[in-house]
N, C-alpha and C positions, 0 to 999 in steps of 0.2 A: 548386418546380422542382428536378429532380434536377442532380447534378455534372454529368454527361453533356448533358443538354440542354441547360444553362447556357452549357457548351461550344460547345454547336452552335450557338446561336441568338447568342452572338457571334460564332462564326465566320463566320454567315451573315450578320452586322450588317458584321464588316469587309471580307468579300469583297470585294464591289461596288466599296466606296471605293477598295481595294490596287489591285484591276485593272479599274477603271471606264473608265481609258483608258490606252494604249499610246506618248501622243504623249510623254510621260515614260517616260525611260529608268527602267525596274525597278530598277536598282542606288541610283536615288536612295531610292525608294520603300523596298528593303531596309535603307538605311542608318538612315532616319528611324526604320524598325521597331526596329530595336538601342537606340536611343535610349529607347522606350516597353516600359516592364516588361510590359505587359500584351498589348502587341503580340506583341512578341518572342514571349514563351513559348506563346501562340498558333498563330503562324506560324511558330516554328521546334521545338517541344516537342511539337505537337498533329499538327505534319506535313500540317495539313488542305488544301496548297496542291496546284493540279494546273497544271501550267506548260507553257505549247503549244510553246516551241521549245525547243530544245538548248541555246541559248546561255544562256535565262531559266533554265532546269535549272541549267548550269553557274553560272551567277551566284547562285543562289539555295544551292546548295551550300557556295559561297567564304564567302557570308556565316552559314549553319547554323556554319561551323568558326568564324568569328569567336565566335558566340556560345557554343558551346559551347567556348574557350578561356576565356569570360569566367567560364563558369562550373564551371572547375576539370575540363571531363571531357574531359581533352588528347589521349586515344586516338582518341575517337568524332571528336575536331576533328582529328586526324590521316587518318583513312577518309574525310571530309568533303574534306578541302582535296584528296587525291590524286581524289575522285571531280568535283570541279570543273576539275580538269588534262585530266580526260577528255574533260570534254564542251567548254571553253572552248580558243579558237585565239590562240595570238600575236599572227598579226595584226589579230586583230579588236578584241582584249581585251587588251592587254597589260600595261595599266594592274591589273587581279583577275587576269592568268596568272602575272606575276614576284610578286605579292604570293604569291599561291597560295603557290609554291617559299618565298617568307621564311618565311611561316607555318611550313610545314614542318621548315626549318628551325630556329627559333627550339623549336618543339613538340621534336622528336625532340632536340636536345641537353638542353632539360631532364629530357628520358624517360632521359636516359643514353646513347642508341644514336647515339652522334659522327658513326661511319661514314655512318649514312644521312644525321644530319647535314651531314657536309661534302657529302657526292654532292647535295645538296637545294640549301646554299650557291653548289656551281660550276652548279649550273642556274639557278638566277636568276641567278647571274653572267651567264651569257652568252646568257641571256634576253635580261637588258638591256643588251648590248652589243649585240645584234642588231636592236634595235630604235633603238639612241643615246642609251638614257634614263640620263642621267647618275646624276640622283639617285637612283636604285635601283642602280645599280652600285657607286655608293660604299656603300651600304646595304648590299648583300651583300657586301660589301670586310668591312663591321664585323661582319657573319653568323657571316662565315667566320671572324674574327679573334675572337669571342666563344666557337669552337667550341675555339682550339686554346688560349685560354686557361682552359677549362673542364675539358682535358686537364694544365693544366700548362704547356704549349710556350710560353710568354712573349713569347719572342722572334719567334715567328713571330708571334704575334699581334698585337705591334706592328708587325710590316711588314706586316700586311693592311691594320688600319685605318688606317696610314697612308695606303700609297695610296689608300684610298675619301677620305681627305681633301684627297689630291694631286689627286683627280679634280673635288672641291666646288671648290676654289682656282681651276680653270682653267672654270669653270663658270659664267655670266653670272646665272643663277637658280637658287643651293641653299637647297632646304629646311633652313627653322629644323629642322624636327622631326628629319631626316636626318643634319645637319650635329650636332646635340645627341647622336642616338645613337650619330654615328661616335667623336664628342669622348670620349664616356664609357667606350667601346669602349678605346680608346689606354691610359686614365686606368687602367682597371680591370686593364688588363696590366701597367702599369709598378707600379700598387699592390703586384698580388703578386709582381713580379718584383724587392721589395723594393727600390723606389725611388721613395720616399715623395712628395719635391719635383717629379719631373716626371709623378709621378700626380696630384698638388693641382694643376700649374699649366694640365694640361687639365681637368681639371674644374670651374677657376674659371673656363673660359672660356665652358663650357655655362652659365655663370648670365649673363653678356654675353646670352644671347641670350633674357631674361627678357621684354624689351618686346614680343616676337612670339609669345610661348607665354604658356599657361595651366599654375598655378603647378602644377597635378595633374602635367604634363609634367616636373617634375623631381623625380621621386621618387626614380629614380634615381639622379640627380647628390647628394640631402642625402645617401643612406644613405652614397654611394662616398665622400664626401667624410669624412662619420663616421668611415667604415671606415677614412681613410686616417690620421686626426687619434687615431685610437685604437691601431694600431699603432706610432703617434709617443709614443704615452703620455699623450697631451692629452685623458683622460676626459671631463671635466665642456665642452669646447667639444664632443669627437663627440657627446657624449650627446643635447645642443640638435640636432643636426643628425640624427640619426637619429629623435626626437623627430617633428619636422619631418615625415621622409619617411613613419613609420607612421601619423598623421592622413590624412595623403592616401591612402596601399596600404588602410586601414582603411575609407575612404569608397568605396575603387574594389572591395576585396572579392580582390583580387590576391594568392592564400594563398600562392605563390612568395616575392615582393618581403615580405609578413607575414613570413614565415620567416626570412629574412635579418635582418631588423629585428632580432624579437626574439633571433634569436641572438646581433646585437650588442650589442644594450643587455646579455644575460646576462653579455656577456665582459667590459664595464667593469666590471658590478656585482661579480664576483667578483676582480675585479683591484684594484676599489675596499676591499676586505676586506667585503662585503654577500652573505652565503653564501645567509642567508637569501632575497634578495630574485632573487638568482641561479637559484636552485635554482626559482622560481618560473618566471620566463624562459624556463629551461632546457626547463620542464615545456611553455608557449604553446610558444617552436620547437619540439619536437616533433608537438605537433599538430598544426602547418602543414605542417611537412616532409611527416608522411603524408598527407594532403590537396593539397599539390601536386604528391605522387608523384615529386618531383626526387630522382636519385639523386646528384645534384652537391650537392643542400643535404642529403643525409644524410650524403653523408661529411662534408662543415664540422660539421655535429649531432654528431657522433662524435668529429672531431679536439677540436673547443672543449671535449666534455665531458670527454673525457681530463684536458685543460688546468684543467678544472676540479676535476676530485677530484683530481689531484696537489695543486693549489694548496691545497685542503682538509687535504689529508694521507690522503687515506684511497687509496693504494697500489694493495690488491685491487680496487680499484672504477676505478682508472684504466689499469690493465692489461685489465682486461675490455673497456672501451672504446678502447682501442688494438688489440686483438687484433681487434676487430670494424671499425675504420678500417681497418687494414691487408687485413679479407679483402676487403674492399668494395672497397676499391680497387684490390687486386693484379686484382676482376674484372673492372674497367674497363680500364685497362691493359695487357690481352692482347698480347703480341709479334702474335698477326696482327690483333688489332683495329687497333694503332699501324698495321702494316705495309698493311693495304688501305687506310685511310685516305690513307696517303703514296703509293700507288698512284692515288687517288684526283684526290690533288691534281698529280701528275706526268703522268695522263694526261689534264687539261685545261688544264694548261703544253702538252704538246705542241700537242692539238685553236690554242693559242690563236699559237703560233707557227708552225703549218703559213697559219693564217687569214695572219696578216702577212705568208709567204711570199706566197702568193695573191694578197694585195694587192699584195706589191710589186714580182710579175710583171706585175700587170692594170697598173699604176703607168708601168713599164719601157715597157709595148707603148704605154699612152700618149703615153708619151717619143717612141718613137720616130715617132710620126706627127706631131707638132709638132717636129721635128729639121730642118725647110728652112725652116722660119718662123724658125728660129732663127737664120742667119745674117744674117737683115736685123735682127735683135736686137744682132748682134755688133758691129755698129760705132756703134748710140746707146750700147752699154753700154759701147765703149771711150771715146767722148764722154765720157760723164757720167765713166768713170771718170778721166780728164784734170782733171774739173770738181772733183771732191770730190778728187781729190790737189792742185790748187794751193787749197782751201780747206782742207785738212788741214793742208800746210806753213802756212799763213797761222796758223791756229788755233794752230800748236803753238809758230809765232816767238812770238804773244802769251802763252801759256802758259808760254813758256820766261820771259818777260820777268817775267811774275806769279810765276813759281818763284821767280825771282833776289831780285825785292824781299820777299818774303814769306820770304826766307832771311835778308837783310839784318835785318827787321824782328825776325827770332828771334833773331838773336845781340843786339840790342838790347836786348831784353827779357831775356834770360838776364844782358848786365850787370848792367841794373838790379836784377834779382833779387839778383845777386851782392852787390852795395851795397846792397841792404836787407838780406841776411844778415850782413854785415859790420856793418852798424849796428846791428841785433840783440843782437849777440853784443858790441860794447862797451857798448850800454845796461848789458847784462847784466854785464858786467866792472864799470859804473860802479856798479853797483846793491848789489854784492858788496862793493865797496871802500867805498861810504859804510855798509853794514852795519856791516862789518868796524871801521872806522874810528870811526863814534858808537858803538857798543857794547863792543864786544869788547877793540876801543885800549884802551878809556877804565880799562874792567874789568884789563884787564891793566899797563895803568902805574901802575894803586893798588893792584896787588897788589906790581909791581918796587920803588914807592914805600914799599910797609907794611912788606920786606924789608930795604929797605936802613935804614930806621929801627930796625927791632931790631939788625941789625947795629951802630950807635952808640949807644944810649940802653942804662941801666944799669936793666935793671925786675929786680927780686925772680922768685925759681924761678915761684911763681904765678904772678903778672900776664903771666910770659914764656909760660905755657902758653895761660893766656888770648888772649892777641895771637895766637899759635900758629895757636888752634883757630877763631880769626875769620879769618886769612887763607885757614885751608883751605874753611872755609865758603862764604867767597866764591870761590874757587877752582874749586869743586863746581860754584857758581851759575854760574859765566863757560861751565864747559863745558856745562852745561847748554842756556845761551843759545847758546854755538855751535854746539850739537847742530839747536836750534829755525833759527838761519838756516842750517845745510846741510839742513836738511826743506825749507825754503822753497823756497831758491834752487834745487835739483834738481827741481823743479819749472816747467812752464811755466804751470799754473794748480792754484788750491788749492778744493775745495767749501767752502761752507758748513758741511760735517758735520767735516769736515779741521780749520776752523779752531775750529768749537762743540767737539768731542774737547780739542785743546790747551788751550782756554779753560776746560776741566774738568779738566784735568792739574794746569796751575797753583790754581786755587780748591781742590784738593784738598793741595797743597802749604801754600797758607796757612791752611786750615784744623790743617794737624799743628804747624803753631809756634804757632799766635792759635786753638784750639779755644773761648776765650768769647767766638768774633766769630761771627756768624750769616753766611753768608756763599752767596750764591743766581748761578747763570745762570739767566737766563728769556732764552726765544723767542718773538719776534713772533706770535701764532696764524695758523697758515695757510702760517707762511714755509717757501719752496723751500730745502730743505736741500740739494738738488745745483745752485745758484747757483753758477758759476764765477765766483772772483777771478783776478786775476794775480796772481806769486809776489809781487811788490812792494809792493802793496796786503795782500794776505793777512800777511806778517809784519809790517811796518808796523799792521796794526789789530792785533797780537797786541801789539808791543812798547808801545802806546798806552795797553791794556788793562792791562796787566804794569806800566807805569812810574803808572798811575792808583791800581791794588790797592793796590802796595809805598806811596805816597804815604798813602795812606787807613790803612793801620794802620799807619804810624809814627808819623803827624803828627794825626790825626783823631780819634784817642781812642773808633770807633766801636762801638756794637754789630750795627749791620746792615750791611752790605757788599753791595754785586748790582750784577751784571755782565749788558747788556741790549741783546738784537740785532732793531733791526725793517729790516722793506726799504723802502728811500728809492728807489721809480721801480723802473724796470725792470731787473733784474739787479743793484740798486746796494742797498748797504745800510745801516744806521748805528750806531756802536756807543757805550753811553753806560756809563759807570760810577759810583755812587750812594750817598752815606755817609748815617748820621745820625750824625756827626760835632759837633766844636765849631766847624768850619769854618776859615775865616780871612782876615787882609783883604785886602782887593783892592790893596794896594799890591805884597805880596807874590806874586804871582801870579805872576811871573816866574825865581820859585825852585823849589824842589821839582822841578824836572824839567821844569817847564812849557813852555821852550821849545822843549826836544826833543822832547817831544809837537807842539810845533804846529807846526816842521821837519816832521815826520815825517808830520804831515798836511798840510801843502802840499806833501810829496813825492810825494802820492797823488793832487791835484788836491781836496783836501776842505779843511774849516775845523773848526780845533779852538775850543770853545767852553767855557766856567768860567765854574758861576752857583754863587755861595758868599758867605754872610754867617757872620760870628761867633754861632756859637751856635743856627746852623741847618741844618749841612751842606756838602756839597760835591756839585754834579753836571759830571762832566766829562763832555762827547760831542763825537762827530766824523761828520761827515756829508755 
């Protein structure tokens, strides 16, 4: 059987069934057909249909443009959509007449020709103002607002889709699909009108409305959202999300939306330093570009590539492509293109304020024919208003009475505050002073003490040097220590990593005087090194740590020394310090420092602990 007959004898197969009966409206019938590949191209490619009235003519037109939108030939869906305006009536059809005008719309701005675009936009507009159909009016609100940020105009374009959103808001039933494209509409003007956050924060809104759409429905929203995370500098998250949107544009076949895609992924890839993988990209968006015939994504193809071979380095090649952005656009652009446009949109501003006058004469005459009904009105409404003034006064004596105590109730609490800052800040005085006191005192009156000793005692030139160089020694250490409690106490909390740092300060300290001591920090595995201490806890486990070290190589005799932090509970944590020492006996436990260490942890609310035999070690912890 030949191609041709093939042809025909389907077409004679599906006849019958399309229009076997009338008691179904045709448009469902057309729509089913879009659905089925084999239908479609049949019934809309083969043309084989003959259609008895006007209206079935016009509807079957409306939807040839759908199809042929779908399939990239946006001219022929342009001749299409104006020949269904012809045959189809407002009020018959209003539902395929305002679409008709979006289509058009939506077609000619991607063709580049604005102007017919916006004249397209304010027809549907007041299409569907004339009929009350909300949801189409806010839909040509983001038409219109898609066309002037396509030009650039930003600003206006978020006061269109605003108001189509203003319009969804007052609206008892708005479409998910409507309300998504108005959302995205806003998003994509505030994007480029470089303001990143209140682009992201509509467009996370269009995903809110995921439980009512089909995920193909946001393709738009992953790429815009890409787009907006990629001018933020956030490669590798736009990338996922652009990702995202070309699986779906890829399955729908949508070389427009393809286009966009791949020019963004081109633009991480070469900002990522991936020339090669760019230049690949670079190659798919162009192909789409020409295949969508957008002259709004040829110049994005032009500017990006510019952007591109500068980043390259290669100069002549980025000039070339500026030179060819710039003529593209100077021809879009036109002082009278801008200027009839803005005529465009001022003389359906007028058309839509003359309407409001109209109305608010027909309004007025209303008025005045309910004007003697009105005076029998005049006196229940002075009634009532008698009624809600002594409930007013009433309301406002108790509200005045709830102000008074709710005032009282605030200086109360502002005391209170007061006296816990108060208490605060002498904790903090007390905290400072017993520092100051067990440490620094202690350090400084055996330094007053070692002074006034040489002062009396008769040592030889040497030994006098000697004494000398141990007081400035320790002298060093004191300011040291008072360096480690002003860290502290200027602090209202210390991490983990704050006090692990010091605790290698020190171990690096006693490794330059005891270099034959092996001498280790280990960390818990796993442990939160941004654990918040308070400052009192924090140097307190350092001086615990410091006064265990110093004890362990004077007295210990060891080779191995290690200092060991795990976390005890939640946010708490414990610190132990660990000789292989000769140890010593437990009578003696009470020297070497030992008490101050375990001061110093019941300062902290912990329990200091010493497990040590002669000849086996020494482990101190605190926990």
């Amino acid at each position: 059987m030949s191609d041709m007959l093939r042809r025909i004898f389907l077409a004679l197969l599906l006849l019958p069934s399309f229009f076997s009966s009338y008691s179904q409206d045709i448009s469902k019938r057309l729509e089913a057909a879009l659905s089925q590949k084999d239908s479609a191209r049949l019934i809309f490619e083969e043309k084989l249909i003959q259609l008895p009235t006007q209206r079935d003519s016009g509807l079957y037109f409306y939807f040839l443009g759908r199809y042929q939108r779908t399939k990239g030939e946006r001219r022929e869906a342009v001749k299409s959509n104006l020949k269904a305006l012809e045959l189809l009536k407002l009020e018959e059809d209003s539902y395929y007449f305002i679409r008709a005008y979006n289509n058009l719309t939506y077609l000619e701005s991607i063709l580049g020709d604005w102007e017919k675009a916006m004249l397209y936009g304010q027809k549907a507009l007041e299409s569907a103002r004339a009929v009350g159909d909300s949801n189409r009016m806010a839909y040509s609100y983001a038409d219109i607002s898609i066309v002037y940020h396509d030009m650039e105009q930003y600003d206006k374009g978020v006061e269109f889709s605003k108001k189509g959103l203003e319009i969804l808001g007052e609206y008892s039933d708005p479409s998910p699909q409507v309300k998504a494209f108005t959302l995205n509409a806003v998003g994509i003007n505030f994007d480029d009108w470089n303001q990143p956050d209140s682009a992201l924060y509509y467009h996370y809104q269009v995903l809110d409305l995921y439980p009512q759409m089909d995920s193909s429905s946001f393709t738009n929203t992953f790429n815009n959202i890409g787009n907006t995370l990629l001018k933020q500098g956030k490669f590798i998250e736009a990338k996922k999300w652009i990702d995202i949107s070309l699986y779906y544009n890829t399955k729908s076949g949508d070389k427009y939306k393809i286009a966009s895609n791949y020019n963004n992924l081109a633009t991480i890839a070469y900002n990522i330093g991936d020339f090669s993988k760019a230049e690949t990209l670079m190659d798919s968006t162009y192909k789409y570009v020409v295949l969508s015939e957008s002259r709004e994504k040829l110049r994005d193809y032009l500017y990006d590539q510019f952007r591109f071979q500068q980043k390259k380095g290669d100069l002549k090649q980025a000039i070339s492509y500026l030179e060819r952005y710039s003529e593209l656009k100077d021809s879009i652009f036109k002082e009278d293109r801008v200027r009839m446009i803005g005529e465009i949109q001022t003389l359906y501003e007028v058309e839509a304020k003359e309407r409001e006058l109209a109305e608010s004469r027909a309004a007025l005459a209303e008025e005045e024919v309910k004007s003697k009904s009105r005076n029998v009105l005049l006196l229940i409404l002075l009634l009532g208003f008698l009624i809600v003034l002594g409930t007013s006064f009433f309301i406002y004596y108790r509200q005045k009475n709830k102000n008074r105590h709710l005032e009282q109730e605030a200086k109360l609490q502002a005391v209170f505050a007061e006296q816990e800052t108060q208490k605060r800040l002498n904790d903090q005085r007390n905290r400072i002073a017993a520092e100051l006191h067990d440490n620094i005192g202690a350090q400084l009156t055996f330094i007053v003490s070692s002074l006034n000793h040489l002062k009396f005692a008769d040592f030889g030139k040497e030994v006098l040097g000697k004494k000398i160089d141990q007081i400035s020694d320790f002298t060093v250490e004191t300011v040291n220590e008072l360096r480690d409690t002003i860290w502290a106490m200027n602090k209202d909390a210390i991490s983990l990593e704050d006090l692990q740092l010091r605790l290698a300060g020190l171990i690096q300290k006693a490794k330059d005087f005891c270099p034959q001591v092996n001498f280790e920090l280990k960390m818990d595995e796993g442990l939160d090194t941004q654990i918040q201490l308070n400052s009192l806890e924090g140097i307190n486990l350092y001086r615990i740590a410091q006064e265990a070290l110093n004890n362990a190589i004077k007295y210990a005799e060891a080779e191995r020394i290690e200092i060991f932090i795990a976390q005890n509970g939640e946010n708490q944590i414990s610190l132990s310090v660990m000789d292989n020492g000769k140890g010593f006996d437990e009578h003696s436990l009470e020297g070497n420092g030992m008490s101050t260490m375990r001061s110093r942890a019941e300062r902290i609310g912990k329990e200091l602990k010493v497990e040590t035999q002669p000849g086996s070690g020494t482990l101190v912890s605190v926990g």
